[in-house]
C-alpha positions in Angstrom: 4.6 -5.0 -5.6 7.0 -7.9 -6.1 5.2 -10.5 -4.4 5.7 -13.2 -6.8 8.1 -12.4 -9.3 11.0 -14.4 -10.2 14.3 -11.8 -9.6 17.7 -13.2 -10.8 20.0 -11.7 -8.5 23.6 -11.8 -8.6 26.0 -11.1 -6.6 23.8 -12.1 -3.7 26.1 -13.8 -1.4 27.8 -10.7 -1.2 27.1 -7.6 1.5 24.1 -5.4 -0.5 23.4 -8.8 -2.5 22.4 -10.8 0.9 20.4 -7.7 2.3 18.8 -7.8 -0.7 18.0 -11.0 -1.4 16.6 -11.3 2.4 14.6 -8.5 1.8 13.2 -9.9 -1.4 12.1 -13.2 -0.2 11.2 -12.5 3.2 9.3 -8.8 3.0 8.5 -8.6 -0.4 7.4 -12.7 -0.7 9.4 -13.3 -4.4 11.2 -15.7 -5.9 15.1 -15.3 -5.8 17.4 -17.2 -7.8 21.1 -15.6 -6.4 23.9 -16.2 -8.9 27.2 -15.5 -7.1 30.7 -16.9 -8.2 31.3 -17.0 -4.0 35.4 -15.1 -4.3 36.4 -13.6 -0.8 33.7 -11.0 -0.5 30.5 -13.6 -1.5 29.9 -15.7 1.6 26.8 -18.3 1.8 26.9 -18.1 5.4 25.3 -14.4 4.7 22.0 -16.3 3.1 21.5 -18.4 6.6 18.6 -19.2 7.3 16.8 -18.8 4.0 18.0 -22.3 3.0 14.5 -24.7 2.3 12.8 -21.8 1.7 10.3 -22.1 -1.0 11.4 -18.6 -2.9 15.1 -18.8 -2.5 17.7 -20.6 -4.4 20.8 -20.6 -5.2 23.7 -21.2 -8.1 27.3 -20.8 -8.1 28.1 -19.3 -11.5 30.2 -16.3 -13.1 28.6 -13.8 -14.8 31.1 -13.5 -17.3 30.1 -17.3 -18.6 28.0 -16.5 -21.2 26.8 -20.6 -21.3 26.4 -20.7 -17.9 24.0 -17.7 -17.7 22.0 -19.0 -20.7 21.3 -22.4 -19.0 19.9 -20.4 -16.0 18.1 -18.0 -17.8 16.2 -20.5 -19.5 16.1 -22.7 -15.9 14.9 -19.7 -13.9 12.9 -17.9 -16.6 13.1 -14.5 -14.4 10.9 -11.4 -14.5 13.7 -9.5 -13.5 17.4 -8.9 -13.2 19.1 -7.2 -10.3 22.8 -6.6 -10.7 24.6 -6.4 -8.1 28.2 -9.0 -8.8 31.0 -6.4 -8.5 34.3 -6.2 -7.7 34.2 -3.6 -4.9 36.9 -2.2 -3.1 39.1 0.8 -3.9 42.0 -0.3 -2.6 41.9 -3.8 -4.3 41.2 -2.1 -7.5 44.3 0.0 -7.0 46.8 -2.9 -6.7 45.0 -5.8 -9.2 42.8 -3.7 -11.3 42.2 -6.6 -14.2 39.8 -8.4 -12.1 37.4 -5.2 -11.9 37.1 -5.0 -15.5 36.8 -8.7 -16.1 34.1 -8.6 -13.5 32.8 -5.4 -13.7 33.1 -4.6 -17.3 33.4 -8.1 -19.1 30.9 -9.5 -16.5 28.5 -6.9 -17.0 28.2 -7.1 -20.8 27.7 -10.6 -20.6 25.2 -10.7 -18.5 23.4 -7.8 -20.4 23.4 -10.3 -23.7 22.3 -12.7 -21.6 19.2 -10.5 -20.7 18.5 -9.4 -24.1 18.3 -12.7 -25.6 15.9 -13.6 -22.4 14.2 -10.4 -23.0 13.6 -10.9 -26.1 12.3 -14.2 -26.4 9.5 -13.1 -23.5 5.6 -13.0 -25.0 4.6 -9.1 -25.0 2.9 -8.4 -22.0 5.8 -10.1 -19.6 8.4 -8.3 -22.2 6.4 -5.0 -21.3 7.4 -5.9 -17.0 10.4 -7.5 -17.3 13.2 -5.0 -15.6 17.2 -5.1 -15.9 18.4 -3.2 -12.3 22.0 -2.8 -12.6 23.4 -1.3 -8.7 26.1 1.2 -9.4 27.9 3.6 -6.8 28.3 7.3 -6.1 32.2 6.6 -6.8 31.2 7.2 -10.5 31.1 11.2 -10.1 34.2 11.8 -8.8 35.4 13.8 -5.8 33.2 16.9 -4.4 34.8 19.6 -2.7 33.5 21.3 0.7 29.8 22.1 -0.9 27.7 20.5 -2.9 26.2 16.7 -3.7 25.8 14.3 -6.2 22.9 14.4 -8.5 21.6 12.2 -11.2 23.0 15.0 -13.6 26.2 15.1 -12.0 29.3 14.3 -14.8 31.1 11.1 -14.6 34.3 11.7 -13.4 35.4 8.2 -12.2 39.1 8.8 -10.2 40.2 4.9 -9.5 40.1 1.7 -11.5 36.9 0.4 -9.4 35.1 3.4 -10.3 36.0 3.9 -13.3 35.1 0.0 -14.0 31.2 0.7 -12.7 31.3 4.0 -14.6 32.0 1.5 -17.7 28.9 -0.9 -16.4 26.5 1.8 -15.9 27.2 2.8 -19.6 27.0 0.0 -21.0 23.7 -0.8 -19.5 22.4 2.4 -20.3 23.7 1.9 -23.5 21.4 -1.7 -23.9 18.5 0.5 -23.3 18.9 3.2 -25.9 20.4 0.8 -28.3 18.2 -2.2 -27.8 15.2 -1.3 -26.2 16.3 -3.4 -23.0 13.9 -2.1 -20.5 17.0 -0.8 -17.8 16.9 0.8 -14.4 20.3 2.6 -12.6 20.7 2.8 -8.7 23.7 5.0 -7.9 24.3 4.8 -3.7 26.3 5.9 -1.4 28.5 4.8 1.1 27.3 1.4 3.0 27.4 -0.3 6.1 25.5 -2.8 8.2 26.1 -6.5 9.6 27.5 -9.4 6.9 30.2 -6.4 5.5 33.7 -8.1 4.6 36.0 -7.1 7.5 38.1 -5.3 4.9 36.2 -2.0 4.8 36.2 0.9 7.5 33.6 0.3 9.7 33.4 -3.5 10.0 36.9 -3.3 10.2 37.5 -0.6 13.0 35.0 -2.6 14.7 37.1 -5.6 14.5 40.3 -4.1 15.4 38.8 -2.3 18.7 37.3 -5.8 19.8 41.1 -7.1 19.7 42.8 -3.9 21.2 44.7 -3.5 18.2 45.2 -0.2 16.2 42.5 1.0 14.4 43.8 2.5 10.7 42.8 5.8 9.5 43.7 6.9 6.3 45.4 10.5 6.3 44.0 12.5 8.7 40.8 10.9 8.5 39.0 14.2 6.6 37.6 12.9 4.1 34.0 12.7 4.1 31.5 10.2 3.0 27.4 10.2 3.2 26.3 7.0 4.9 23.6 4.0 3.8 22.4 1.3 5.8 22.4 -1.7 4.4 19.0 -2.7 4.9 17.6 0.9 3.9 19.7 0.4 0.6 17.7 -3.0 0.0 14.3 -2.0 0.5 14.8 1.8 -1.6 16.1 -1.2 -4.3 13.3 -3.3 -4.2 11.4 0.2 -4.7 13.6 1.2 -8.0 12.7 -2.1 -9.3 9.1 -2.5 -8.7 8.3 0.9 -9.3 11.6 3.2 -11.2 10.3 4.4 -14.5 12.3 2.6 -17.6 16.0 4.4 -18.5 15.9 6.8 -15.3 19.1 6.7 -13.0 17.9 7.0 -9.2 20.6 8.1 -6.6 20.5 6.7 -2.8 22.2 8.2 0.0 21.6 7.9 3.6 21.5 11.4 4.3 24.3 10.8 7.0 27.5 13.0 6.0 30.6 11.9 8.5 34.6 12.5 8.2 36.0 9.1 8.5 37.5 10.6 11.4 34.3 11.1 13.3 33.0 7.8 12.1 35.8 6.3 13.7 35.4 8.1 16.5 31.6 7.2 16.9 32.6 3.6 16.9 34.9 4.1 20.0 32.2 5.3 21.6 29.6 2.7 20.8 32.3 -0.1 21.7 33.2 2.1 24.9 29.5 1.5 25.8 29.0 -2.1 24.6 32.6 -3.8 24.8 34.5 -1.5 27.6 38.2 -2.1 28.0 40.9 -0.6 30.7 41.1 2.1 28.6 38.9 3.9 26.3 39.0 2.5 22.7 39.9 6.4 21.1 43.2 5.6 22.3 43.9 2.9 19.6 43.3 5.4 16.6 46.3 5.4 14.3 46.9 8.0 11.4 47.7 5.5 8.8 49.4 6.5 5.0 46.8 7.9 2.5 45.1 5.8 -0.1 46.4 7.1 -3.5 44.2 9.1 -5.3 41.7 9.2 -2.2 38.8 11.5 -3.1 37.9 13.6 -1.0 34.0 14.1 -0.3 30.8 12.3 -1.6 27.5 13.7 -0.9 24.1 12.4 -2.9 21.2 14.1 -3.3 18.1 11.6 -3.5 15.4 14.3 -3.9 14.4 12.6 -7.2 13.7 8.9 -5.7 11.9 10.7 -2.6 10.0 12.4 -4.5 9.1 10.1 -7.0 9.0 7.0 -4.9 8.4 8.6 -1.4 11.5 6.6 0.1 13.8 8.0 3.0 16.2 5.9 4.7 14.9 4.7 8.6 18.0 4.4 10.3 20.0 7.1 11.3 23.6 7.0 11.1 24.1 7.0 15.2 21.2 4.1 15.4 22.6 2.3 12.6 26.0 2.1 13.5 25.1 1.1 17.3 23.2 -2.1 15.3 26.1 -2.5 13.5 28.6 -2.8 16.5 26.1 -5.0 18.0 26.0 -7.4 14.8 29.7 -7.7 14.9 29.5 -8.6 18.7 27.1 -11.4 18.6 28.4 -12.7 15.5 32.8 -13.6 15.5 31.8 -17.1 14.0 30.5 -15.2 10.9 33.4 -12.7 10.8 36.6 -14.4 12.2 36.8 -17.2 9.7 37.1 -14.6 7.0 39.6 -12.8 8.9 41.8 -15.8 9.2 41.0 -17.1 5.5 41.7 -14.0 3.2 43.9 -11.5 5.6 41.1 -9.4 5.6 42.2 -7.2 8.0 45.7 -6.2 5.7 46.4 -2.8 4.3 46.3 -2.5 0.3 46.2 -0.1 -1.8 49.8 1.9 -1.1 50.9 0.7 -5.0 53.1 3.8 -5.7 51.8 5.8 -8.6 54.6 5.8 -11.5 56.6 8.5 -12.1 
């Protein structure tokens, strides 16, 4: 389906970005130009092993210079655009919240100019394929209560400055499409996880904690609830949306894999219990840790519509996925620890105090 095509993909140092930019080049045999701007979350050692390959290359750029992006545009002369550069995490977003829009906002606009004018300039028939994915997240709906999932009707309710920044994105490149003519595709996923996540998030970080016998952090009392993606299932049901997602649809992915952080946490004491035993079991080092501001409570999505459409279901189940996971982070300290030790990954943000 892809086998081929020249994707601009940016963002692709980063955790999704590298899964899918591995996936593209190695399964799906296209060409891959990753444009990353490589701040704490982007890491090149996440690309290993796809250096010299004839359909991978890479450029250090920010999406939010407009020159820049022209110069590989023209370079590059893509068939395709997959967004994925983001800002990412909640609680960053909670305590510095003008790099999310500069990034996520600012960033995105630019790039959709960029992609027009590219577009644009295109002969008919490659105007008629060319594709502009933009990956968004289920944060962009809002909180659900005890019932109930996310649809691709669902309102936008976006409750912290990082969603609120990619409900801004995934207007304006909607917006590009009904305005312009831009030819746009909108993943909304849920929750991921996999090997190559920045230690700063739950499950790579709990991971990380329980390896060190330190206290693992859980926000509240851990009952909020979140529906679960593998990384690599997110990559390939993206690859999908591109090759095959009808022009201007939105298409939500969810891994089908509803958890209270809680019982994720819990899950991973149990796989480390198995792989990395200690004197004591690792249950013992969970520690009910200060709420996150604003902390929705429950995401759920309903991917009926790319099932149905595209026949996709994710492979991994949460309990096999996580177990690969845990396993990643075992064989692999020289990818993680540096990152640790260079950006405090493993610190506790997000407690700015609401004003009153």
């Amino acid at each position: 389906m892809l086998a081929g095509r020249r994707i601009l993909v940016t963002g692709g140092a980063g955790f999704i970005g590298s899964a899918v930019t591995r996936h593209l080049v190695l399964d799906a045999s296209a060409a891959v130009l990753v444009v990353d701007k490589l701040t704490y979350a982007g890491n090149l050692a996440s690309l290993a092993g796809l250096e010299g390959h004839a359909g991978y290359r890479f450029a250090r750029a920010d999406i939010g210079d407009a020159p820049r992006l022209a110069e590989l545009f023209a370079a590059f002369d893509p068939d395709a655009v997959m967004h994925l550069a983001a800002e990412s995490h909640v609680d960053r977003s909670i305590d510095g919240p003008a790099d999310f829009i500069a990034t996520n906002v600012v960033g995105t606009y630019t790039l959709l100019q960029a992609a027009l004018a590219h577009w644009r300039a295109l002969s008919p028939d490659r105007a008629k394929t060319f594709r502009f994915h933009h990956v968004s997240t289920d944060e962009v709906f809002g909180a659900l209560g005890e019932t109930g999932r996310f649809t691709e009707a669902t309102p936008y309710d976006p409750r912290s400055p990082y969603s609120a920044s990619k409900a801004a994105s995934d207007h304006l490149v909607g917006a590009w499409g009904h305005t312009y003519g831009l030819p746009v595709v909108i993943s909304n996923c849920s929750n991921n996880y996999g090997p190559r996540q920045f230690p700063e998030k739950l499950i790579p970080l709990t991971i990380i904690k329980g390896l060190a016998g330190a206290p693992m952090p859980v926000y509240g009392q851990g009952r909020n609830v979140r529906d679960w993606l593998y990384v690599e299932d997110h990559a390939a049901a993206l690859a999908l949306v591109l090759a095959q997602g009808r022009v201007g649809e939105c298409y939500n992915i969810g891994g089908d894999a509803e958890r209270r952080n809680l019982e994720v946490v819990e899950t991973i004491c149990a796989v480390l219990d198995d792989l990395a035993p200690r004197e004591k079991p690792h249950r013992g080092l969970i520690s009910f840790v200060t709420d996150r501001p604003g902390h929705d409570f429950r995401y759920a999505i309903d991917f009926s519509k790319l099932s149905g459409e595209l026949g996709w279901r994710p492979h991994e189940s949460f309990e096999s996925g996580l177990r690969r996971t845990v396993e990643w982070y075992i064989a692999n300290r020289a990818w993680w620890e540096p990152l640790v030790a260079a950006h405090d990954a493993a610190a506790r943000r997000g407690l700015a105090a609401a004003w009153r």
